[in-house]
C-alpha positions in Angstrom: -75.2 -7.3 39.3 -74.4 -8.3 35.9 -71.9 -6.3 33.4 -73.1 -4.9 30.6 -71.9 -6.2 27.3 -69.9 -3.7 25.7 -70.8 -3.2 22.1 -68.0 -4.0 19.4 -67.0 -1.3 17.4 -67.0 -2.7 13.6 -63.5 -0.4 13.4 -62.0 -2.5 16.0 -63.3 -5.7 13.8 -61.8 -4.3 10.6 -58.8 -2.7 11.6 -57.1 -6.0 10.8 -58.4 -6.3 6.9 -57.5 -2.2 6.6 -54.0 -2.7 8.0 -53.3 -5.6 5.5 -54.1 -3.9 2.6 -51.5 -0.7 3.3 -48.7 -3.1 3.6 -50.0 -5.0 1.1 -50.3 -1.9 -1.4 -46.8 -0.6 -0.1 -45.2 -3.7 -1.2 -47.1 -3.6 -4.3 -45.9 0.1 -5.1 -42.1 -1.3 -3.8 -41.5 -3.7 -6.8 -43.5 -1.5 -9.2 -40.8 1.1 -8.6 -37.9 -1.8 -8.5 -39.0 -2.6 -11.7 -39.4 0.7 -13.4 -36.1 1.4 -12.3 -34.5 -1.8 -13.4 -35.7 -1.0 -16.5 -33.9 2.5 -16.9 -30.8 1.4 -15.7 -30.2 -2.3 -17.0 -29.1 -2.5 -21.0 -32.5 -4.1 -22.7 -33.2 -6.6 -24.6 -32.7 -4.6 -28.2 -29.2 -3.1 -26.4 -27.3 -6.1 -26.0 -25.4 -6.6 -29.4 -22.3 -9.0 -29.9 -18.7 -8.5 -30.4 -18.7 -8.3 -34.0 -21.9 -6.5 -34.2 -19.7 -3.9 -32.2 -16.6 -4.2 -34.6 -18.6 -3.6 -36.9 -20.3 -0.3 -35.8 -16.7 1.0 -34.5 -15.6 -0.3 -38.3 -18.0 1.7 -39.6 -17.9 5.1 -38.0 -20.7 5.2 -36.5 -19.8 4.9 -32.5 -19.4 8.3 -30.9 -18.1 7.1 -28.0 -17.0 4.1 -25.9 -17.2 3.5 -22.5 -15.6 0.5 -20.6 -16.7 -0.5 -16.9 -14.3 -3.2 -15.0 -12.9 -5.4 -17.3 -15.8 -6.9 -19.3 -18.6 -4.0 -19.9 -18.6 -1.8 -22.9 -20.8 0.6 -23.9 -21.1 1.7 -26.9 -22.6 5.6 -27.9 -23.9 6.5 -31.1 -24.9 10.0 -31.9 -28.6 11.0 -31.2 -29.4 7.5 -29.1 -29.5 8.8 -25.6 -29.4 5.0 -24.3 -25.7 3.1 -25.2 -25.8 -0.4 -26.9 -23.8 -3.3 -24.3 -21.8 -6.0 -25.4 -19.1 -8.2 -23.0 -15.8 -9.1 -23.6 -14.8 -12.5 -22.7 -13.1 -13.2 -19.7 -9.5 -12.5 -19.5 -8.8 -10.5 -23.0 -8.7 -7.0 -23.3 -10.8 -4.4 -25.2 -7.7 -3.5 -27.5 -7.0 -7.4 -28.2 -10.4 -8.7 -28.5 -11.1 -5.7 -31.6 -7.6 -5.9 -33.2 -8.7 -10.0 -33.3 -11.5 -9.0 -35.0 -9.7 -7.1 -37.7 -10.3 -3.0 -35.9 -6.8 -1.3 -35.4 -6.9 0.6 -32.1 -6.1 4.1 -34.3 -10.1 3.2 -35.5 -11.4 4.2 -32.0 -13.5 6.6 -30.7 -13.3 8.5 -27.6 -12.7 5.5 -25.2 -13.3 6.1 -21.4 -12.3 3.1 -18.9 -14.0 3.0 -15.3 -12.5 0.5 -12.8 -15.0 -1.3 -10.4 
């Protein structure tokens, strides 16, 4: 007596391909989202000023507020922007040194909040 072939189910054949492209879309919709959130959280391209380009806005009045984070971060808040501009100290020198070198007494300062790491 002889089996009877048993007929292949083209699910069976396909489950492979359909598996694939889940994990293959779920990565996809992984970086998308790692990316969109990069970009609300990371200072852009048109954020990032200098030192001097800072001085210069805390020279002229314009800085609502500053924020410093560790040693090197400041942020910088000016009225009606609700994303702050970033500049970076250099390594080593303080906030209150590196402006007063750059000709802004510290009585010239806004609101300045510091945050540790």
């Amino acid at each position: 007596m002889q089996r009877a072939e048993q007929i292949a189910s083209p699910w069976k054949s396909r489950i492979f391909v359909i598996v694939f492209v889940i994990i293959l879309a779920l990565i996809v919709t992984a970086f998308v989202w790692i990316v969109q959130s990069a970009k609300t959280t990371l200072p852009q391209t048109d954020e990032v000023i200098t030192l001097q380009e800072a001085a210069s806005r805390i020279d002229s009045g314009t800085v609502e507020r500053i924020l410093l984070q560790g040693e090197r971060d400041v942020f910088l808040y000016l009225p009606g922007q609700p994303r702050p501009l970033y500049t970076r100290l250099e390594l080593g020198k303080s906030f209150t040194t590196t402006l007063e070198a750059l000709g802004i007494p510290a009585e010239r300062f806004p609101p300045l909040t510091v945050e540790s790491d």
